[in-house]
C-alpha positions in Angstrom: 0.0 0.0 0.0 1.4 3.7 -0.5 2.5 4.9 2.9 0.4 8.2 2.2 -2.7 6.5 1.9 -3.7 8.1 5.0 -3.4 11.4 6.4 -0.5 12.4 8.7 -2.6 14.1 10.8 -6.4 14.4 11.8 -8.3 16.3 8.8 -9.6 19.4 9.4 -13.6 19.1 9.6 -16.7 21.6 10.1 -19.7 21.5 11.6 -22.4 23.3 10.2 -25.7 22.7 12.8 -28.2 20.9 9.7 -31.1 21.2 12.8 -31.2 25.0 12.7 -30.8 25.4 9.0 -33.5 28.3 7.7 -36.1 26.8 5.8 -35.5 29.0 2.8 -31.7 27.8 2.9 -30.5 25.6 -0.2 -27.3 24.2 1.0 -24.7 20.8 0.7 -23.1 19.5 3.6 -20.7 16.7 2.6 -19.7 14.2 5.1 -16.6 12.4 3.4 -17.0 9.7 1.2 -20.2 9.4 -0.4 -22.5 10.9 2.3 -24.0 14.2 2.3 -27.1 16.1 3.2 -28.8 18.8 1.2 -31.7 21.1 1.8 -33.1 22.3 -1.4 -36.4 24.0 -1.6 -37.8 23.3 1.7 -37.0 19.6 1.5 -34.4 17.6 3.1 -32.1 15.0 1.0 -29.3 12.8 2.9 -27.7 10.3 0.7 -25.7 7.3 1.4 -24.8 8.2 4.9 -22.1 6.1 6.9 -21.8 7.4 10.1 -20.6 4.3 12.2 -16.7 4.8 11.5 -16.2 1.9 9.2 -17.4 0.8 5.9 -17.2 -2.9 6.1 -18.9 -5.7 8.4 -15.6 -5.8 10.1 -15.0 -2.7 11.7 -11.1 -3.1 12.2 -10.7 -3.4 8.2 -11.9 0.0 6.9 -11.9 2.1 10.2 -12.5 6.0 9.0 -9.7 8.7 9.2 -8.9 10.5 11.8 -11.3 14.1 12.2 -13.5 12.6 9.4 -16.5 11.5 12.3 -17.8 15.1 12.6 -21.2 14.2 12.3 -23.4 11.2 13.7 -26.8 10.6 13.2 -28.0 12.5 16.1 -26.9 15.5 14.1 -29.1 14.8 11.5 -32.6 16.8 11.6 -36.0 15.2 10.1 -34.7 13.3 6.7 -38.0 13.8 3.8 -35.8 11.5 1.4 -33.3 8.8 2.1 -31.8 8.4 -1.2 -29.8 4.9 -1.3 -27.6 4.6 -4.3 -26.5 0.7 -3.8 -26.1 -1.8 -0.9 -22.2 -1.8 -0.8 -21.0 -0.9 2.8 -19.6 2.0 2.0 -23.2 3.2 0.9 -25.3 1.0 3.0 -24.6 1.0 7.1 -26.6 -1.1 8.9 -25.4 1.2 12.7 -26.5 4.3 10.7 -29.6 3.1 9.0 -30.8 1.7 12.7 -30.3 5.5 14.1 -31.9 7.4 11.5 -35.1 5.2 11.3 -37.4 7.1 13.2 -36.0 10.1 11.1 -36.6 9.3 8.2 -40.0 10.4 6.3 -39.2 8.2 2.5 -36.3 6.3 1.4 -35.7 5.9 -2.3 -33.3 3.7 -3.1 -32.4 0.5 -6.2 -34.4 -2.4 -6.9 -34.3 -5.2 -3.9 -32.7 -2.7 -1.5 -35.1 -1.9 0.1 -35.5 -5.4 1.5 -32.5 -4.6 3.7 -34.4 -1.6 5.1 -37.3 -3.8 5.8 -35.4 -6.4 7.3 -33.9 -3.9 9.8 -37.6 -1.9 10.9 -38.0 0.3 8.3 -42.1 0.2 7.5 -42.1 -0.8 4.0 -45.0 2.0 3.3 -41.9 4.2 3.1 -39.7 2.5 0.9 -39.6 3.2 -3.0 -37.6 1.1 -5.3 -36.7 2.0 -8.4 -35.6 0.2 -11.6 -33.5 1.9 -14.2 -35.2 4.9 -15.7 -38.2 4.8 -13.5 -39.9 8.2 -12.7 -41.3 9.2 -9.5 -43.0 12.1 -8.4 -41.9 13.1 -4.6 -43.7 16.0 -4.2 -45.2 19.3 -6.0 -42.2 20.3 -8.3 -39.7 17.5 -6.9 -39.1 14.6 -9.3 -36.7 11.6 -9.1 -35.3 9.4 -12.4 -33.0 6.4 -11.6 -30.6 6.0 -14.3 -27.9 3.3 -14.9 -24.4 3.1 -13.5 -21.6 1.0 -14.4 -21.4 -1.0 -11.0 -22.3 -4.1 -8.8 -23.6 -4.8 -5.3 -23.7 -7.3 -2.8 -23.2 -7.6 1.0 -21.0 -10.1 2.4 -20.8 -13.1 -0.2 -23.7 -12.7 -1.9 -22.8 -10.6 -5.6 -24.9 -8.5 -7.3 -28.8 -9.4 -5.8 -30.1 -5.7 -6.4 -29.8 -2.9 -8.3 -27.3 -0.3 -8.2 -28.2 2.9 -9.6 -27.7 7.2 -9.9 -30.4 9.5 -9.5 -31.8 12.4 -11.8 -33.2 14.3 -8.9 -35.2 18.2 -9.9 -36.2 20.8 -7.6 -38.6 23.7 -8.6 -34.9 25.6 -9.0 -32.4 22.8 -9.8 -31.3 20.0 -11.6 -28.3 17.8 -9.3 -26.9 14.3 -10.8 -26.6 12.4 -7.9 -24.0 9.6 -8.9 -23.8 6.6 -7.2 -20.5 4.1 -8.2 -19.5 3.6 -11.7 -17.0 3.1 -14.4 -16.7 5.4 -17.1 -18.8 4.4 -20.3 -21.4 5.9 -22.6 -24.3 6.4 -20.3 -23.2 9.6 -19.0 -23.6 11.2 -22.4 -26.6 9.4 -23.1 -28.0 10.9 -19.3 -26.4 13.9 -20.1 -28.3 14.3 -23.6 -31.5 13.0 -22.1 -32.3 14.9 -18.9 -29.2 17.7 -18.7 -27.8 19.9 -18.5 -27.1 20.3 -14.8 -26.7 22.7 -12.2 -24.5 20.2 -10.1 -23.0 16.4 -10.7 -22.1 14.9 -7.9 -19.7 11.6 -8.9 -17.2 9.3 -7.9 -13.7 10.5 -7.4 -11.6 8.1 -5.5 -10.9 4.3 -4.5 -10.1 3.3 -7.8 -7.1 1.5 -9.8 -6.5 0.5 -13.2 -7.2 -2.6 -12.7 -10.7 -2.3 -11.6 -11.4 1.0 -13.7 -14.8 -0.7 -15.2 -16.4 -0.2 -11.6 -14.6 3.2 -10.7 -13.7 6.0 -12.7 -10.3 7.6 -12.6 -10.3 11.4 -12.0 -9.7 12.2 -15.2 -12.8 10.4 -16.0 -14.8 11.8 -13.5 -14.5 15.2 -15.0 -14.9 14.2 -18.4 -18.4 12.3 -16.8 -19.2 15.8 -15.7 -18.7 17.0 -19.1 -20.7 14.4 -21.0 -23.8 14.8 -18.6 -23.5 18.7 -19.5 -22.6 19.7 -16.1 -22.0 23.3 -15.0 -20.1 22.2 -11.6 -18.5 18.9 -10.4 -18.3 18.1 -7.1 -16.1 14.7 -6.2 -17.2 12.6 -3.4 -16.1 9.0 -2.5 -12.8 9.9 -1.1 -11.5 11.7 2.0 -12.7 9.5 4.8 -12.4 5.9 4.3 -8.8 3.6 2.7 -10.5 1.7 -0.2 -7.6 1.3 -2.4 -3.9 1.6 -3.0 -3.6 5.6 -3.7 -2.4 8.4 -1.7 -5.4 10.0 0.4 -5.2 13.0 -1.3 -4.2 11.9 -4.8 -8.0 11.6 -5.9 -8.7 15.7 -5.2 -4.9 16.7 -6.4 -5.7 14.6 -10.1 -9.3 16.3 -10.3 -8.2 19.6 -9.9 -5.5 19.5 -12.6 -7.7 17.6 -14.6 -11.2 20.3 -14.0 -8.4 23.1 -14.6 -7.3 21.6 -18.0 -10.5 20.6 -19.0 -12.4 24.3 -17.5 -14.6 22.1 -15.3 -15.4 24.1 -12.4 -15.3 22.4 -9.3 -16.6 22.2 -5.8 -14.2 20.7 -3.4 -15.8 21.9 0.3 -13.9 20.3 3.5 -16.1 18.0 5.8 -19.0 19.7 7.4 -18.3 23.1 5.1 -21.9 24.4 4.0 -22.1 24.8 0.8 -24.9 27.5 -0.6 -26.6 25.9 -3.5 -28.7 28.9 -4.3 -28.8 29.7 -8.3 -26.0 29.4 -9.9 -24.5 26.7 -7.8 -20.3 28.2 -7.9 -17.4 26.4 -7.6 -15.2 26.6 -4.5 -12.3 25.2 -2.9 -9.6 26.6 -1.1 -7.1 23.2 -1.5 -7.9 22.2 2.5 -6.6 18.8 2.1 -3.1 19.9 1.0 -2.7 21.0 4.4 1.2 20.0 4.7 0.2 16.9 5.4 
C-alpha cells in the first residue's frame, strides 16, 4: 500500500448545525465519502450516509480517518428522502440506517434494497424502489429518475442481488446528478443528452485502480463524466474518509483539480462539514484544504 494512503494528521472538519438550518436555505453539507445532506427548496435530502466509523462488516478493516466523524446521526434533523444509491458498505450501514429510522420520512433507493431496510424496521409503506429509468414524483415540483451506473452490489458473499443505480433528482430551481458508483462508459452522455444539462453532478472521485477502472472511474474520468452529462459544476465525493484502495489519500482531489483546470470544469471541493450555498447558480469553490502539509 502507499504509505500516504492516509493522512499524517487528523483532517480538518466543520460542523455546520443541519437542525437550525432556515427553511428558505439551499445548501450541501458533505460528510466524506459518499455521504452528504442537502436542503433544497424546503426539503431535506441525505444520501448514502455512513456514520458508524467503518465501511465494512468488520469494523477493524476500513476504520474511518482520523477528524472525518464530525457528524453522527443524532446531528441529523428530520430526513424527507433517504436516497440509497447501492447496498455496498460504504453506501449502505446497517449502525446508521438503525439511528436514522425514526427520522426518516421516504427512502428511495435501487431495486431489492429496500428489503435490507425492511429487514432492519423500516415500514415498508416508506420505501420506494426504483428500476433503471423509472420516474417518481416526490412531491409538488420535486421529481426523481433512476438512471444506470456502471457498478455491482452485494453484501458479504452474496454478488450483485439488487440494483445499483444514480439519481436524476429536480427541484422547482435545480437539476443535481446524484452519482452513485460507476465506471466510465457511454451512459453519462446518453443521461447527459436525455435529462441535462445540470446545475450540479455529484460523482465518484476516489478508491479506484487500473485494474478495476470498469467499476470506478479515474479522476480524469470523473471530470470528463461531468462534461458528457452537460454539467456546470462537479463536485467529487467518494474519497477523504475511508482507505479503499492503494492511492495516496489525497491523490484523488490533487488529479481532479489539474484535470477540472485543463479541462475548465469548475469544481466544488468543500472540506467535511463546510456548507455549501446551493442557491442559483451553484459556484465552484475550494480553497485546496486537504493539501494542508500533510
Amino acid at each position: 500500500k502507499d504509505k500516504r494512503n492516509k493522512p499524517a494528521r487528523a483532517l480538518p472538519a466543520l460542523h455546520t448545525n443541519l437542525q437550525q438550518l432556515a427553511a428558505d436555505e439551499d445548501v450541501l453539507v458533505w460528510f466524506g465519502h459518499s455521504s452528504y445532506f442537502m436542503q433544497l427548496s424546503g426539503k431535506t435530502f441525505l444520501i448514502d450516509p455512513v456514520f458508524s466509523g467503518y465501511a465494512s462488516p468488520l469494523s477493524f478493516t476500513t476504520p474511518r480517518f482520523d477528524g472525518t466523524d464530525a457528524y453522527t446521526a443524532a446531528d441529523m434533523p428530520a430526513i424527507d428522502y433517504l436516497l440509497i444509491t447501492h447496498d455496498h458498505y460504504d453506501h449502505l450501514d446497517y449502525e446508521t440506517m438503525l439511528a436514522l429510522r425514526h427520522k426518516v420520512k421516504h427512502v428511495v433507493t435501487a431495486l431489492g434494497v429496500g428489503e435490507h431496510l425492511a429487514y432492519w424496521g423500516f415500514d415498508e409503506n416508506i420505501i420506494t424502489e426504483m428500476d433503471w429509468h423509472d420516474a417518481h414524483a416526490l412531491a409538488a415540483g420535486f421529481h426523481i429518475t433512476a438512471v444506470p451506473a456502471r457498478h455491482f452490489s452485494g453484501r458479504k458473499f452474496k454478488r450483485c442481488p439488487t440494483l445499483w443505480t444514480s439519481f436524476v433528482l429536480s427541484t422547482p430551481e435545480k437539476k443535481i446528478f446524484i452519482g452513485g458508483d460507476s465506471g466510465y462508459d457511454t451512459h453519462f452522455a446518453h443521461i447527459g443528452n436525455t435529462h441535462g444539462p445540470f446545475d450540479l453532478a455529484i460523482l465518484e472521485c476516489g478508491q479506484y485502480n487500473e485494474y478495476w477502472k470498469y467499476i470506478h472511474m479515474m479522476p480524469e474520468e470523473t471530470v470528463q463524466a461531468a462534461e458528457d452529462l452537460n454539467a456546470r459544476v462537479l463536485m467529487p465525493v467518494h474519497w477523504a474518509k475511508f482507505s479503499l484502495a492503494l492511492h495516496a489519500w489525497d491523490e484523488p482531489a490533487n488529479r481532479v483539480s489539474a484535470a477540472g483546470t485543463k479541462q475548465h470544469m469548475p469544481l466544488l471541493l468543500p472540506a467535511i462539514g463546510e456548507k455549501i450555498n446551493l442557491r442559483k447558480p451553484v459556484a465552484p469553490m475550494g480553497n485546496d484544504w486537504w493539501r494542508d502539509k500533510m
